[in-house]
Structures are given as C-alpha cells and as structure tokens.
C-alpha positions as CSV (number, residue, x, y, z in Angstrom):
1,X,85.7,106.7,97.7
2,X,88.1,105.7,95.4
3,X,91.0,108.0,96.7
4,X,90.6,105.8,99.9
5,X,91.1,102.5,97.8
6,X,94.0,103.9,95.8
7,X,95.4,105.1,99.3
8,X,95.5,102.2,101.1
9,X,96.4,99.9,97.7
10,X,99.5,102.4,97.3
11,X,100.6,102.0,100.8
12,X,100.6,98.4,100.0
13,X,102.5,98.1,97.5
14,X,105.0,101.0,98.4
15,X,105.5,98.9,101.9
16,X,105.6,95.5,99.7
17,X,108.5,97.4,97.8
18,X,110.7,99.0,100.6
19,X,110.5,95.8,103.0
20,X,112.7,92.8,102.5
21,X,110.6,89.6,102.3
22,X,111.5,88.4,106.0
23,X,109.4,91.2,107.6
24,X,106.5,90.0,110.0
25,X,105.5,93.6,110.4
26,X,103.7,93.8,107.2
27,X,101.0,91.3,107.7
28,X,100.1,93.8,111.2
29,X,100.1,96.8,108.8
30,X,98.1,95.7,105.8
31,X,95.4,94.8,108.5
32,X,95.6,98.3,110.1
33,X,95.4,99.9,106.5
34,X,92.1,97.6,105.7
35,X,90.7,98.2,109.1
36,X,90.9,101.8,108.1
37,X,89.9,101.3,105.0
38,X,86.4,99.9,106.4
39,X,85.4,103.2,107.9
40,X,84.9,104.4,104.5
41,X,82.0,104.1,100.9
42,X,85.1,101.4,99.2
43,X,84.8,98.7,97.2
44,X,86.3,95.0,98.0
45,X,90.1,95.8,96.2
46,X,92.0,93.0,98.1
47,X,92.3,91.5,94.7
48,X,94.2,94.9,93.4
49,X,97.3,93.3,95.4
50,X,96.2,90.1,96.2
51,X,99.9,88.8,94.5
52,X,101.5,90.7,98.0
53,X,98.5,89.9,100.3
54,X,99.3,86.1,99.2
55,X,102.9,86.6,99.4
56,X,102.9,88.4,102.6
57,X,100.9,86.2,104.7
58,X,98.0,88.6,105.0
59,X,95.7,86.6,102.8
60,X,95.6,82.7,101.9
61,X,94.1,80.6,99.4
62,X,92.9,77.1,99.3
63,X,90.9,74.9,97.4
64,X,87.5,74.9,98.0
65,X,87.6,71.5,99.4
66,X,89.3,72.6,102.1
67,X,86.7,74.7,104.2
68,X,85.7,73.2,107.0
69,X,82.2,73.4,105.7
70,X,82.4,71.6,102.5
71,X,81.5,67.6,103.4
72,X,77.9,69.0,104.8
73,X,77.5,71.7,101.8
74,X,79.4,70.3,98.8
75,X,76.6,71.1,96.3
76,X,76.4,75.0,97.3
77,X,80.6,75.2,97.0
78,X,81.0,73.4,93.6
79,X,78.1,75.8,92.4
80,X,79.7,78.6,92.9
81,X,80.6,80.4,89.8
82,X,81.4,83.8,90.9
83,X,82.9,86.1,93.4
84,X,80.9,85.4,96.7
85,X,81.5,86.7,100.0
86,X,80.7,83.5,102.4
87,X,79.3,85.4,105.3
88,X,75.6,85.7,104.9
89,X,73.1,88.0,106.6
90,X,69.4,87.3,107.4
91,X,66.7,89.3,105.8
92,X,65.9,91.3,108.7
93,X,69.2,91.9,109.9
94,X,69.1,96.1,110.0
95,X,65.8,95.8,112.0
96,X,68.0,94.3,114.7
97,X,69.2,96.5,117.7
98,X,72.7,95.1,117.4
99,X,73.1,94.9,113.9
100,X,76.6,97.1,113.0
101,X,76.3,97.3,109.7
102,X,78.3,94.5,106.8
103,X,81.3,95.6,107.9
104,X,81.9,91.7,109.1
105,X,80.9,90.1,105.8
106,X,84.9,89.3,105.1
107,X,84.7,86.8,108.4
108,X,83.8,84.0,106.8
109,X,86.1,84.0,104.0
110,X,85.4,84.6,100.2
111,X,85.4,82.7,97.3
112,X,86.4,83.6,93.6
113,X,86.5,80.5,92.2
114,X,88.1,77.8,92.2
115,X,89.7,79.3,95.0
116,X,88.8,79.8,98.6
117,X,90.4,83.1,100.8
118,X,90.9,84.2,103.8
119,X,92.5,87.0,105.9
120,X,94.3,86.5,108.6
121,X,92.5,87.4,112.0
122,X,89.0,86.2,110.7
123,X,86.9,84.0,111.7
124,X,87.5,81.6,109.0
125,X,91.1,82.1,109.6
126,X,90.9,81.0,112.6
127,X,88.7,77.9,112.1
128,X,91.8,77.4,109.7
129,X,94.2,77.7,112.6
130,X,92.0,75.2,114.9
131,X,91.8,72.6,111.9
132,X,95.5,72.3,111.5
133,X,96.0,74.2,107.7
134,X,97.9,76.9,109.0
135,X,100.1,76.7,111.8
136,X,103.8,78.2,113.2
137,X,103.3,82.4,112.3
138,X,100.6,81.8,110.1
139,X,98.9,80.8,112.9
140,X,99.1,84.0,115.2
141,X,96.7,87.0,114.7
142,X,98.0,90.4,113.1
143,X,98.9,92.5,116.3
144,X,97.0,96.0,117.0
145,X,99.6,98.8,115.9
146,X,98.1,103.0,115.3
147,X,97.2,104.1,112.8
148,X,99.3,106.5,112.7
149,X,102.8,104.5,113.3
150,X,101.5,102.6,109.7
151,X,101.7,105.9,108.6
152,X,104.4,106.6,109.3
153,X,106.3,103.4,108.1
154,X,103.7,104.7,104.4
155,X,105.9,107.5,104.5
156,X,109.7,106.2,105.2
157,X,109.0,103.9,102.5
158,X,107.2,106.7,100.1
159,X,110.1,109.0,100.6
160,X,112.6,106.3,99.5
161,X,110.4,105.5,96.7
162,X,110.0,108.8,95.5
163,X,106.2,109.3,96.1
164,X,105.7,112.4,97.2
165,X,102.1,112.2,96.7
166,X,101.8,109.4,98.8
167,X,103.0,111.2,101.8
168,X,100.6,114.3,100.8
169,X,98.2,112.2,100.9
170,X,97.9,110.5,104.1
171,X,99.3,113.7,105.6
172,X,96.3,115.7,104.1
173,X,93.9,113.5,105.9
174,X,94.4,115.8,109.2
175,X,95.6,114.7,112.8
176,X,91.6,114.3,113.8
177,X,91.3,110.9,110.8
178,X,94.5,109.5,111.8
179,X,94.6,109.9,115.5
180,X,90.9,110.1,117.1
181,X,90.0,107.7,119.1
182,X,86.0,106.5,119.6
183,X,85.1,110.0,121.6
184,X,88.1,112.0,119.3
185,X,91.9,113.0,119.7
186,X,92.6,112.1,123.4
187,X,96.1,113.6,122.8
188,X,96.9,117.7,123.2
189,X,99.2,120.0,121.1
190,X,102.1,119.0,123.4
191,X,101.6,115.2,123.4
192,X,101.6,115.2,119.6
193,X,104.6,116.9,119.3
194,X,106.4,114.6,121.6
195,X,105.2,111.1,119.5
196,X,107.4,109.8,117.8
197,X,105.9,109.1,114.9
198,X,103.9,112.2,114.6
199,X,107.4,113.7,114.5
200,X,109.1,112.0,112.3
201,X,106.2,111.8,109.7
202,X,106.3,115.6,110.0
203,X,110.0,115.6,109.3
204,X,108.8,113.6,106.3
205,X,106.4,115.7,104.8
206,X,108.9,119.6,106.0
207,X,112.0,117.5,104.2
208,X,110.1,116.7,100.9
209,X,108.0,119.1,100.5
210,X,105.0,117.2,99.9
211,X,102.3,119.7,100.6
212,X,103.8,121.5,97.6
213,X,101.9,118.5,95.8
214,X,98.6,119.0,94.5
215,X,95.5,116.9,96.1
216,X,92.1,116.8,95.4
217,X,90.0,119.7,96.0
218,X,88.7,119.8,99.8
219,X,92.0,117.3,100.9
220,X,93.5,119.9,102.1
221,X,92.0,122.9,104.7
222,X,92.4,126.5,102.9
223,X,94.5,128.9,105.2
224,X,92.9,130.6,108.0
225,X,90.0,127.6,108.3
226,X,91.2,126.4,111.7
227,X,91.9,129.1,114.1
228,X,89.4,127.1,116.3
229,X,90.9,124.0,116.2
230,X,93.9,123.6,117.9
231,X,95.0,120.6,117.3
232,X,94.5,121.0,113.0
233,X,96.2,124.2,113.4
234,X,99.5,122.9,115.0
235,X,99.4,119.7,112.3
236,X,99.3,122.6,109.6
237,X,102.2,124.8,110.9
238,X,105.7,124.5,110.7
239,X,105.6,121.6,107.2
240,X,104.6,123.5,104.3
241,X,107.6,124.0,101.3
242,X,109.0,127.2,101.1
243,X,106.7,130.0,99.8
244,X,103.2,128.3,100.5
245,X,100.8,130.0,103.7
C-alpha cells in the first residue's frame, strides 16, 4: 500500500522539519507512525528517511562487529552481502498456534552492509542497552502516545508547512482507523468532541480546507454513505470548505 508508506514517510519528515533538534517527542512518534504502519501490505522504507531516523534517535547504526552475536557467528556476519533482516523464522512457523504473523522480524536488528541497525524499543536494542553501547536517553524505550495525538502533531506541523494534502490525508482515514481500539471505537460522539486532539485536528482540517484536496478514489466516503454510523457521520460534519456536501 504505497499511500500508507508515503503517509507515514511524509509525516516523518514534515515532523523532522517543524521540530527543533532538542525534541525527545519525536523518537515516541516515529515509533507510533511505524507501529501503524505495520497493520498494513508495506514495504520496509525506514531507509526512505533513515538520515532523520539516525539523526533523531529512532534508529542506530553500528558496525557489524558490534552485535552481541558476532564472536560466536563471525563467518555468517562478514558474509553478508545484502540487505538482511536478522530475525529468522523456522520453517513451520504458520503451522504454530501462536505464530502472529512476521510482523516481529525487525526485533533482531537488520543489516545493510557494512552496517548494522536497530530501532529503538527492539529486542536488539535492548541487548544494546544491557551491553553498555547505548546508554543516558538512548537508553529508555519510546513511550506509548495515540495514535491520534501523532496526528495531530502530523497536522500542526503540515499546516505550518503548507501540506494541505498531508492533513487530507490522515484525516481521510476516518475516526474508526485512527481511534479503534482491539474490539473498535470505545469512545461516543460526545467524547470525541471533547478530546483535545480530535478537536484541534478538526480545527485543522475546517481552517485549511483540506478536504477541498483531492485523495485517491475510495479515501474519502461519498455523501450520504454513513447515516448508520454515528461516529463517521459526526467526523464528516462540520470540516468541509465552503461549497462541498
């Protein structure tokens, strides 16, 4: 889905733009935007922004050498000649009850030689952490923040930045993607309109105009589609630029 990937790159770098370099928060967001990023048919595009991962403190790099695995597996490190993903599956892993899909293979780090990454929060991170190579904030685990508070923070930066279609974009995705929970939206009409940043990305997208901005076809529900969803039909009302249903 590469509207996904060019999502969640653009929010990167629109973030990476608005934010001095000082600010922690980023490193919490990037991994939010990935997480979500997960959920979907992408392709591995870390490497699209890997400059402002680096920079950031999301992702780091080391020399192969320094895994914690390479003085017992040398030979399979220096042989490595291409883009590898270190995690590794066995051959019947989807015949396994608890098997959750690949969505872990990152965990172990990833190679593209001659160097060695890692993102902070996985497991190879962490054997990072425990072996002394990062330490001080490099050393403490992106926080949990909603989805929908990165969103927001997409959007204050996309307005100063002049990407409208940034903010139609994640906006277009519906209240149901960027607020369900595991069992869907545990929030009603009236709780939404009281969150802050629900609000204020809707002030957003009502102040510049962004659903006058065209999307993809099927982005955005055709008029008169969700009488029988409540919650879609309040997201809908009350943001659209003057003239449109």
């Amino acid at each position: 889905m590469h509207e996904i990937e060019d999502l969640v790159t653009d929010s990167i770098r629109v973030l990476d733009a608005h934010h001095g370099p000082d600010e922690p928060r980023l490193r919490d967001w990037f991994a939010v935007l990935y997480g979500f990023q997960e959920g979907f048919d992408c392709s591995f595009t870390h490497f699209r922004v890997m400059d402002i991962l680096l920079r950031r403190r999301f992702s780091y790099a080391f020399p192969l050498d320094r895994h914690p695995d390479y003085p017992q597996r040398q030979d399979y490190f220096d042989a490595l000649r291409e883009f590898t993903g270190l995690r590794t599956y066995p051959d019947d892993a989807e015949e396994h009850d608890d098997f959750d899909g690949y969505a872990s293979w990152l965990e172990d780090g990833y190679v593209d030689p001659p160097l060695l990454y890692c993102d902070a929060g996985s497991q190879l991170w962490r054997r990072m952490v425990e072996s002394g190579l990062l330490d001080g904030p490099d050393a403490a685990a992106p926080r949990p923040v909603p989805l929908i508070d990165v969103v927001r923070e997409v959007a204050v930066a996309a307005e100063k930045h002049g990407d409208r279609e940034l903010i139609a974009m994640w906006y277009s995705l519906g209240c149901h993607m960027l607020l369900d929970g595991p069992v869907g939206c545990p929030f009603d009409v009236e709780e939404l309109a009281e969150m802050p940043a629900v609000r204020e990305l809707r002030e957003i997208v009502r102040r510049t105009h962004a659903l006058a901005v065209d999307v993809p076809p099927g982005d955005r529900p055709p008029a008169g589609v969700l009488d029988g969803d409540e919650l879609e039909s309040w997201w809908w009302t009350g943001v659209s630029a003057p003239g449109m249903p």
